[in-house]
C-alpha positions as CSV (number, residue, x, y, z in Angstrom):
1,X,25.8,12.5,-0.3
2,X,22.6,12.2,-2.0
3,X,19.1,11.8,0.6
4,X,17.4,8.9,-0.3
5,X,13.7,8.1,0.7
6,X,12.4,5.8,2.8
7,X,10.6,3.0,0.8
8,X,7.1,1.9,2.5
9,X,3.9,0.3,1.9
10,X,2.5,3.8,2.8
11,X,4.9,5.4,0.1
12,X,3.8,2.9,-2.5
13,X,-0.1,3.7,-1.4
14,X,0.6,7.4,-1.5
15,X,2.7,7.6,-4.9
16,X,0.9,4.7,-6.9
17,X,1.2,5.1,-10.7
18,X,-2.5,2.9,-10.9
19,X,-4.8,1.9,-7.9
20,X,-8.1,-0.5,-8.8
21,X,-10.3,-2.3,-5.9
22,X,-12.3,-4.6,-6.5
23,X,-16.2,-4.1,-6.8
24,X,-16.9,-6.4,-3.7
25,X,-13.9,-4.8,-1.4
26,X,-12.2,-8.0,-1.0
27,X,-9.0,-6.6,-2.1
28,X,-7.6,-3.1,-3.4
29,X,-4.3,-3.0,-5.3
30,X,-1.7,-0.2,-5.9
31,X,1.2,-0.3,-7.9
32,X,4.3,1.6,-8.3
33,X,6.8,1.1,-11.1
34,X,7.2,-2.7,-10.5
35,X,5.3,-3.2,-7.0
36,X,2.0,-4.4,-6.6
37,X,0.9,-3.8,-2.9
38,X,-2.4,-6.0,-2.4
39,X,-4.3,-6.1,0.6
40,X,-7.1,-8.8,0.5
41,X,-9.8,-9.3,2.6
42,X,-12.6,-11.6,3.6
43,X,-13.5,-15.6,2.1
44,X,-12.6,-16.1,-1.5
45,X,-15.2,-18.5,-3.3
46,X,-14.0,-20.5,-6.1
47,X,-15.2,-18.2,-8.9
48,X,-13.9,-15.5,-6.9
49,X,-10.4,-16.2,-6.8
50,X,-10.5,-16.9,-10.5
51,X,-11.4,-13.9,-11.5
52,X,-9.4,-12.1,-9.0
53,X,-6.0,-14.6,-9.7
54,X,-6.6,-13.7,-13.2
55,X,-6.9,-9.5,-12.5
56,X,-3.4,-9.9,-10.5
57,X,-2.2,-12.3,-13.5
58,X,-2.9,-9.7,-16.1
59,X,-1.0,-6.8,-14.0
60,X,2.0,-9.0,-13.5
61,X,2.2,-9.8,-17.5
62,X,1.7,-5.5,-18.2
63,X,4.5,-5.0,-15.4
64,X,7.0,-7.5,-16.5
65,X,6.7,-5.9,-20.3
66,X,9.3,-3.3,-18.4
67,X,10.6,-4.6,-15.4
68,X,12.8,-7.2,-15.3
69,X,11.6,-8.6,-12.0
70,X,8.1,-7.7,-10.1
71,X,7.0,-8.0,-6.0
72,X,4.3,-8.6,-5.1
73,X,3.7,-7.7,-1.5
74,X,0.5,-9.1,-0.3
75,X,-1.3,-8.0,3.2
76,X,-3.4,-11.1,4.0
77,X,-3.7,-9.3,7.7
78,X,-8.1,-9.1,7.0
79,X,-8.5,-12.5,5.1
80,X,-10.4,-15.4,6.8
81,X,-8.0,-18.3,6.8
82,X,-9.6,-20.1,3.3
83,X,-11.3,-23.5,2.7
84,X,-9.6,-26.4,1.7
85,X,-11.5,-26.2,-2.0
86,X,-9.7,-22.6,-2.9
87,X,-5.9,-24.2,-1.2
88,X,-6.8,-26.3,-4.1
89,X,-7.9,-24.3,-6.4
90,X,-4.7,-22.0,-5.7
91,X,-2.3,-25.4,-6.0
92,X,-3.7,-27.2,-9.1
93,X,-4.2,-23.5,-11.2
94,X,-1.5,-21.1,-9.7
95,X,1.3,-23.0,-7.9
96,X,3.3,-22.1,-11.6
97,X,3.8,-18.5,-9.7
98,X,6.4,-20.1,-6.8
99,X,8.6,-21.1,-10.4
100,X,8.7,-17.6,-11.9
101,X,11.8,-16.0,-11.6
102,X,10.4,-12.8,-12.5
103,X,7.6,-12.5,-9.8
104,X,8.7,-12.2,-6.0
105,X,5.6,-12.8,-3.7
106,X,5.8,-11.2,-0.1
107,X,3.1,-12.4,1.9
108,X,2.3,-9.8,5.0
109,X,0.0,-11.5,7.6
110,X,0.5,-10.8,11.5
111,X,0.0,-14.2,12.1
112,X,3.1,-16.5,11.4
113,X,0.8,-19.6,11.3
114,X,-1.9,-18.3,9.0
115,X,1.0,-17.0,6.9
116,X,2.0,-20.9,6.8
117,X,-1.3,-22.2,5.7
């Protein structure tokens, strides 16, 4: 019988193919094969989380060019829960990512409740 590993978040970290963070620290990505593990941190202003949304956009669309399906697995564990401007801004500009059948979003928060929000 053939070992197999055990498949983490420390695994992914560890063995990442690419790793970027932003200039700020608000978040720091890794990805392996077709997994982006993002941990994001902090409030997110408006132009913020454009330009950020965008940076996670443009991995997703260089994944999916060989993977027929790509997680996401988000660790919102050191982000301030947000205002009700960016809730917006994340409804009206990237609620399109809940439709995607190719993209599977995991979002990792201690809190159940902040997960909610």
């Amino acid at each position: 019988m053939k070992e197999t590993k055990k498949l983490d978040i420390r695994y992914v970290m560890e063995n990442a193919d690419f790793h970027d963070v932003s200039a700020d620290h608000k978040w720091a990505l890794w990805v392996w094969k077709n997994i982006v593990f993002i941990k994001v941190a902090g409030f997110w202003s408006i132009e913020e989380s454009h330009i950020y949304m965008n940076r996670f956009w443009a991995i997703f669309l260089r994944l999916k060019q060989n993977w027929r399906k790509v997680y996401f697995l988000i660790d919102t564990n050191y982000m301030e829960i947000q205002t009700e401007s960016f809730r917006r801004y994340m409804k009206e500009h990237w609620a399109h990512l809940a439709d995607q059948d190719d993209l599977l979003i995991c979002i990792i928060d201690k809190q159940s409740i902040k997960r909610l929000i």
